[in-house]
N, C-alpha and C positions, 0 to 999 in steps of 0.2 A: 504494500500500500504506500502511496506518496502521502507525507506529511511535510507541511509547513510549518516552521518557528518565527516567529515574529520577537527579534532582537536576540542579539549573540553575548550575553551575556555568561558568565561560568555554567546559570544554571539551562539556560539552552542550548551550550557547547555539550553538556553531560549528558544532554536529554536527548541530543542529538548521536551522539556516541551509542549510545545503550538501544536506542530504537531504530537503529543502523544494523547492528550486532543480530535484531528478530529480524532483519530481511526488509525495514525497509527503506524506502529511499525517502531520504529529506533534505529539506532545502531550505534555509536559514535566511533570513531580509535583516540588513542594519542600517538603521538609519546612520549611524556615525560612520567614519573612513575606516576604523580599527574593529576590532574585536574584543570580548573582555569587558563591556561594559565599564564597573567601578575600580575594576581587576585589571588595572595598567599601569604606567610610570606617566612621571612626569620628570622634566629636563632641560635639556639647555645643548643638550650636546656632550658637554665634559663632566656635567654632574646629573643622574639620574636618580630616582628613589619609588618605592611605591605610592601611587597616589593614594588608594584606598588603603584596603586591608594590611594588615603588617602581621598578627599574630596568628601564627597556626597553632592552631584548639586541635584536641577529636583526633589526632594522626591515622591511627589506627582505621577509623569509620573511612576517612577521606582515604586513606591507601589502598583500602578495599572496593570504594566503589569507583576509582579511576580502574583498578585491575579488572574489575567486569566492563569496564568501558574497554578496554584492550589496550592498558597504559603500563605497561612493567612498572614495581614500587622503584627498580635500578634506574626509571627516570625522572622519580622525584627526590634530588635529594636531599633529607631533611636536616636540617644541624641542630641538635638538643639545644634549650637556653638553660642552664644551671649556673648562677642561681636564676629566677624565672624572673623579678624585676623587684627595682629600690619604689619603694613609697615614700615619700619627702609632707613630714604632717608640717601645718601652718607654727607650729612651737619649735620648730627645730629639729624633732627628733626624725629618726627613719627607722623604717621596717622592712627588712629585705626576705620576700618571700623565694624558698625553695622545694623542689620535688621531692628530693630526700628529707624521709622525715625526722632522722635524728637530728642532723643539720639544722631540721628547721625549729625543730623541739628546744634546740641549746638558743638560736636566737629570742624562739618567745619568750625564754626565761629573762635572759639578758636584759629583754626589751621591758617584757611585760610580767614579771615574775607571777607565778600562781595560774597563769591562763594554759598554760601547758594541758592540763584535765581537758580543758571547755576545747581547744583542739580538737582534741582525742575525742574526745562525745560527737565532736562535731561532723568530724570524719567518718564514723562510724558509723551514724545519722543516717548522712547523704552519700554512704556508699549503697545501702540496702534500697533508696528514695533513687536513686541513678538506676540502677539494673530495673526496677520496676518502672521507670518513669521514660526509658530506651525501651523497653519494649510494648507501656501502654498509647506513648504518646508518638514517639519520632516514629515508631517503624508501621504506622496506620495512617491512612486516611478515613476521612469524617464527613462522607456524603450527605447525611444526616446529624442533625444536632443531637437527635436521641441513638446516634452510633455513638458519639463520644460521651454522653452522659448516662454511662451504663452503673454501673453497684460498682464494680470493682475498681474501674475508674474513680468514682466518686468519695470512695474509701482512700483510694491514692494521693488525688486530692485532700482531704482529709489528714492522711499520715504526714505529706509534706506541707500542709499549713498554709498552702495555698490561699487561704482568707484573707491570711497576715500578708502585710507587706513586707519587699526581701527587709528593709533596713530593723524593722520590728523583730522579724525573725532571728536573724544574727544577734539582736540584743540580747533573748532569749539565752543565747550559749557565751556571749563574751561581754565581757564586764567594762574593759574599758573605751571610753567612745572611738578612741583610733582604729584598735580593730574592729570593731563593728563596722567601721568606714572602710578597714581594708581587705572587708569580706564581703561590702555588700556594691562599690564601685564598678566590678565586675556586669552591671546590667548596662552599664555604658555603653559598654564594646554592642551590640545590639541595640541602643538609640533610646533606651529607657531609665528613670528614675527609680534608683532604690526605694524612694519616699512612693512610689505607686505599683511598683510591678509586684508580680506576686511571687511568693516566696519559694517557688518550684524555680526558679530562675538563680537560684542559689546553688544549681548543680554548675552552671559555668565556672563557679570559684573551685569549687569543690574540682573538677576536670581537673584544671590547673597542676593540683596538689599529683590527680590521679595517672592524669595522661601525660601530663610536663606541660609546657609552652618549646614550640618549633619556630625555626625559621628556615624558610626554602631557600635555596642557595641563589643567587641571582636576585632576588626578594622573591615574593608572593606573587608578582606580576607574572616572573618568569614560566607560570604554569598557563599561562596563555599560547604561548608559540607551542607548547608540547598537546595541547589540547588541538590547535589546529593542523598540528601534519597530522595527528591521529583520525581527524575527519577527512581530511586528503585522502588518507590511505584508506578509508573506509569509505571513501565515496559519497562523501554529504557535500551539497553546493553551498556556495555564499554567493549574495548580493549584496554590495558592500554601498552606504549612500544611498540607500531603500526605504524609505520612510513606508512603513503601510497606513492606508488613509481609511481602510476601513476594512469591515468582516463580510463575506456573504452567507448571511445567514436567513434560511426557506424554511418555513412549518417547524422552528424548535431545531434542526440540525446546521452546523457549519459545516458550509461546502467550500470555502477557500475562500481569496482575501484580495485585496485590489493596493495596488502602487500605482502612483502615476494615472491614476485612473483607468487601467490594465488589469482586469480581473482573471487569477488564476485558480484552480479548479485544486481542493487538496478533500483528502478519504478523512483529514484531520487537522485541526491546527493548533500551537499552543500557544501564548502568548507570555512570553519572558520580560516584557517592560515592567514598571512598577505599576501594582494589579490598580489603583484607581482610574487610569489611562486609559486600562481596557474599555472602562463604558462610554468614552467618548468615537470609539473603533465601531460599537454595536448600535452608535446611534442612539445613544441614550446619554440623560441628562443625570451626574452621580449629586446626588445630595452632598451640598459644602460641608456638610459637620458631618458626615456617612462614616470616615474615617478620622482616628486620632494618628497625627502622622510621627514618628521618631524626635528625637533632638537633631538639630544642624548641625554644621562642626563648621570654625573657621582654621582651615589649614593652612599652615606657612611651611614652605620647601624651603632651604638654604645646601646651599653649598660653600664651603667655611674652608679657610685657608689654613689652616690647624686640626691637632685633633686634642681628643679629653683622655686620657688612658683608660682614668678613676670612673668614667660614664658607663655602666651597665648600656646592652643596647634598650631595654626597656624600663621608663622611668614614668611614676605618677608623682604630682605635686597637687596636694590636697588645700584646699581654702582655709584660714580659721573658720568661717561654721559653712561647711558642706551643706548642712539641711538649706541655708538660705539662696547659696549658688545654684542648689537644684531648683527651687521656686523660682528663682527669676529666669531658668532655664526652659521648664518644663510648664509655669502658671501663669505669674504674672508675664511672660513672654520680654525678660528686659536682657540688654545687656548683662553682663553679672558685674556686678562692682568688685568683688574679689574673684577671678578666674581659675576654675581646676584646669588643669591642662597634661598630656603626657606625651610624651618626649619619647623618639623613636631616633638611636643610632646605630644603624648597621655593624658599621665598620668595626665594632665589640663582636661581631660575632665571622662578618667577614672580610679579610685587611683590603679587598677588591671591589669591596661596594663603591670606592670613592679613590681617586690618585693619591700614590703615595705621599702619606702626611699631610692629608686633607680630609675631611669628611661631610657627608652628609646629612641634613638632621630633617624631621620630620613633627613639627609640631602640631597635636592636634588639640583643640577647644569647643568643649560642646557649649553650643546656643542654641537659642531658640531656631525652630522652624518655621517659614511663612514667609510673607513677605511686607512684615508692617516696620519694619529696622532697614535703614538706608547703610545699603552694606559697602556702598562704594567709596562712604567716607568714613564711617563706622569700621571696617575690617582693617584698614593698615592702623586705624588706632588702638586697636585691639590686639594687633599680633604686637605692636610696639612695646604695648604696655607689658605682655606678656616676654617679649624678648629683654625688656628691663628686668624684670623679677627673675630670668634665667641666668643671667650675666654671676648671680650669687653663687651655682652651680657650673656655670660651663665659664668661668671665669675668661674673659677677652673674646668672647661669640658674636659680639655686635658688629667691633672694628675691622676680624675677619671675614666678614660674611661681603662673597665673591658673586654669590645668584641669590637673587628670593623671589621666589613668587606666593602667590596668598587666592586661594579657593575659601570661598563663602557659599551659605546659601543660596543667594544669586544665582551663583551659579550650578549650581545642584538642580534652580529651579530649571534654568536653561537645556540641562542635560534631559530635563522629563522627571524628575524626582518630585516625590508627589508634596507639594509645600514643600521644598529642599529638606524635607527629611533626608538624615543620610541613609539611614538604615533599615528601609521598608516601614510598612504602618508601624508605630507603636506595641513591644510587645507587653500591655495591659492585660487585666482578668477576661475583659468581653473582647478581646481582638488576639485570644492564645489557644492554641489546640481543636478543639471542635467550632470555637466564635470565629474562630480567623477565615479567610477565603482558601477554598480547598481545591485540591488541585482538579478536580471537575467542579466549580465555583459555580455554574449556573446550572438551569435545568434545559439546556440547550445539549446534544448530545454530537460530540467528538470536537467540543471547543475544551478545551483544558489551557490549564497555568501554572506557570514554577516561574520560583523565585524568591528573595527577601519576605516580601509580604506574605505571600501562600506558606500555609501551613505545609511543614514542622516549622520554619521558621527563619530566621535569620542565621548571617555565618558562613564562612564558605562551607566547612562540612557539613551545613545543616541544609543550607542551599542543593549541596548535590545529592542527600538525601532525600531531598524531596523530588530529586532526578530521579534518582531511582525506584520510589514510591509510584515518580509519573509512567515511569518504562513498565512498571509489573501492571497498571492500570487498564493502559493503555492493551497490554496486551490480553489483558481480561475481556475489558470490552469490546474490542475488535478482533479477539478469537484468533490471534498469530501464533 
């Protein structure tokens, strides 16, 4: 059967792979020149870095389902980060979390004397809460709301306290407010507030401890070119500069999809943009308040004529009061007056990220999403400010810095991002698991979706999870 993908994102590079693999042929449309969607660099020529993603989570999941796409694990390869990253609290102090747990046991002491127990509890929690929550939640899809809101589910729910919010939760097992903060930040990385998401979302920290934190060699980007010779060779097309303008869709089924006002004829199609997008493709008007969309991030590239030795490549720098930075972030929609931000430098982990005795840095800042904040005179004041408060840590970074450039909302909004969220809708209680948009999302038959937004979720390996969720579907209902 020919299948159409509408945008080349990770997660319809993988979806493409795997429904190549059943036999059949597909053909991918991007609107942009590249491929990779948020999964690319950014550069200058002499200095490149990833523009989106930096931390690989989940190793394991993600190596297994590039291998059924027909990607040897010998061509991804990954470089452990031990220790996993410095936390920088607004009092001065630090917290350097690690995979090894004795390692990380003698720091809590050091740091936090006494919390070593609430660890240990903690650990042991959300390992039993992970293995049930991998195979009620990530490895299903939820056509139905009453598929996902079954007894067993709801007891799961239940066990991981889902009601609570993550930063409540963590309060629960650790006493002092830094570590609560350096257990519950982790909803970041997926565009969400500690202060709202729910407390199942406490297995990302938890991963960390379990699976490590990775970095792909080349950065995260680099798994773009090796996703694209493996469509090469498996015979899936690109249309590169394709904007699709709309869906053909007759009596409830898709039948294929029009560019340039050129309608082509597909057995299937799925749609990879960011899922609010789709309803303007179907001819339909999406209700403004429909979705809660992620945090924005304003990101500053540099390339810096020195390097920091003492710089882990992964660094957070916390506010004095976190709770208020997330409010202005996530409610009242402001600037934040004191900025969280984290620091991304390679060259800790590879001396080739960047010329010798140079490196490249990666700052990101979550903000608000939307478009009520003038980001074009607002964003260089805001990386500034935040490049002054780093100077304290990467001592002489300002007078070095050779390239910058500075991505904001704006431009997120520009890219198709739905309100420059960076990180697909919001992952809140009503927009997680069976509430989020499923990867057959309407009651229209052989239209599907993956991606950020589409349940399971955000993340690259949670993104190709949902690849592969879409490839076992697909082949159910179309009987391959």
């Amino acid at each position: 059967m020919e299948i159409g993908i509408v945008g080349a994102g990770v997660g319809g590079l993988v979806s493409a792979l795997l429904l190549s693999k059943q036999g059949h042929q597909v053909t991918i449309y991007e609107k942009e020149g590249y491929l990779g969607g948020r999964l690319t660099f950014q550069g200058n020529g002499r200095y490149q870095i990833d523009q989106g993603p930096t931390i690989v989570l989940l190793p394991e999941l993600l190596l297994s389902i590039l291998e059924e796409a027909g990607i040897s694990k010998e061509d991804i390869p990954l470089i452990p980060c031990e220790p996993l990253y410095d936390l920088h609290f607004h009092d001065g102090s630090t917290y350097t979390k690690y995979r090894d747990l004795p390692t990380q046991l003698k720091e809590l002491e050091q740091k936090f004397p006494g919390e070593s127990k609430n660890l240990l509890k903690y650990l042991s929690d959300m390992s039993n809460v992970f293995e049930l929550g991998m195979e009620a939640f990530l490895s299903k899809t939820f056509k139905r709301k009453q598929d996902f809101l079954t007894i067993e589910n709801i007891k799961l729910l239940a066990q991981s306290k889902a009601y609570k919010t993550l930063k409540n939760f963590n309060a629960s097992y650790f006493s002092h407010p830094n570590l609560q903060e350096a257990y519950s930040l982790q909803s970041l990385y997926i565009g969400g507030s500690p202060y709202e998401v729910p407390a199942l979302y406490g297995l990302v920290s938890y991963s960390e401890h379990a699976h490590g934190i990775w970095y792909l060699k080349g950065g995260y980007g680099s798994l773009i070119p090796i996703l694209e010779k493996a469509c090469i060779e498996q015979g899936v097309n690109f249309y590169l500069h394709s904007k699709v303008d709309r869906l053909l869709i007759e009596a409830g089924v898709c039948k294929g999809l029009s560019v340039n006002n050129e309608t082509t004829f597909y057995d299937a199609v799925i749609f990879n943009g960011d899922f609010p997008n789709l309803y303007s493709m179907m001819g339909k008007k999406k209700k403004e308040n429909k979705f809660q969309p992620s945090s924005g991030c304003v990101l500053i590239y540099l390339g810096v004529s020195k390097r920091f030795p003492k710089a882990k490549a992964h660094q957070f720098f916390l506010p004095k009061d976190f709770e208020k930075n997330m409010t202005q972030v996530f409610k009242t929609k402001q600037i934040p007056e004191d900025p969280s931000y984290y620091v991304f430098n390679p060259v800790a982990l590879e001396d080739e990220a960047a010329p010798p005795g140079e490196s490249v840095l990666y700052f990101l800042i979550p903000v608000p999403s939307g478009d009520q904040i003038d980001w074009e005179t607002s964003g260089p004041m805001l990386a500034e400010q935040v490049l002054m408060k780093a100077e304290k840590h990467f001592i002489g970074l300002r007078e070095a810095v050779e390239w910058m450039e500075i991505r904001t909302p704006a431009d997120s909004i520009r890219d198709g991002l739905y309100q420059g969220g960076s990180f697909g809708i919001a992952p809140n209680l009503f927009q997680s698991g069976g509430f989020r948009p499923q990867l057959s999302p309407f009651k229209i038959d052989r239209l599907y979706s993956v991606g950020a937004s589409i349940h399971p979720g955000g993340g690259i390996p949670i993104v190709l999870q949902g690849a592969r969720l879409l490839s076992e579907l697909i082949k159910k209902e179309l009987r391959t």
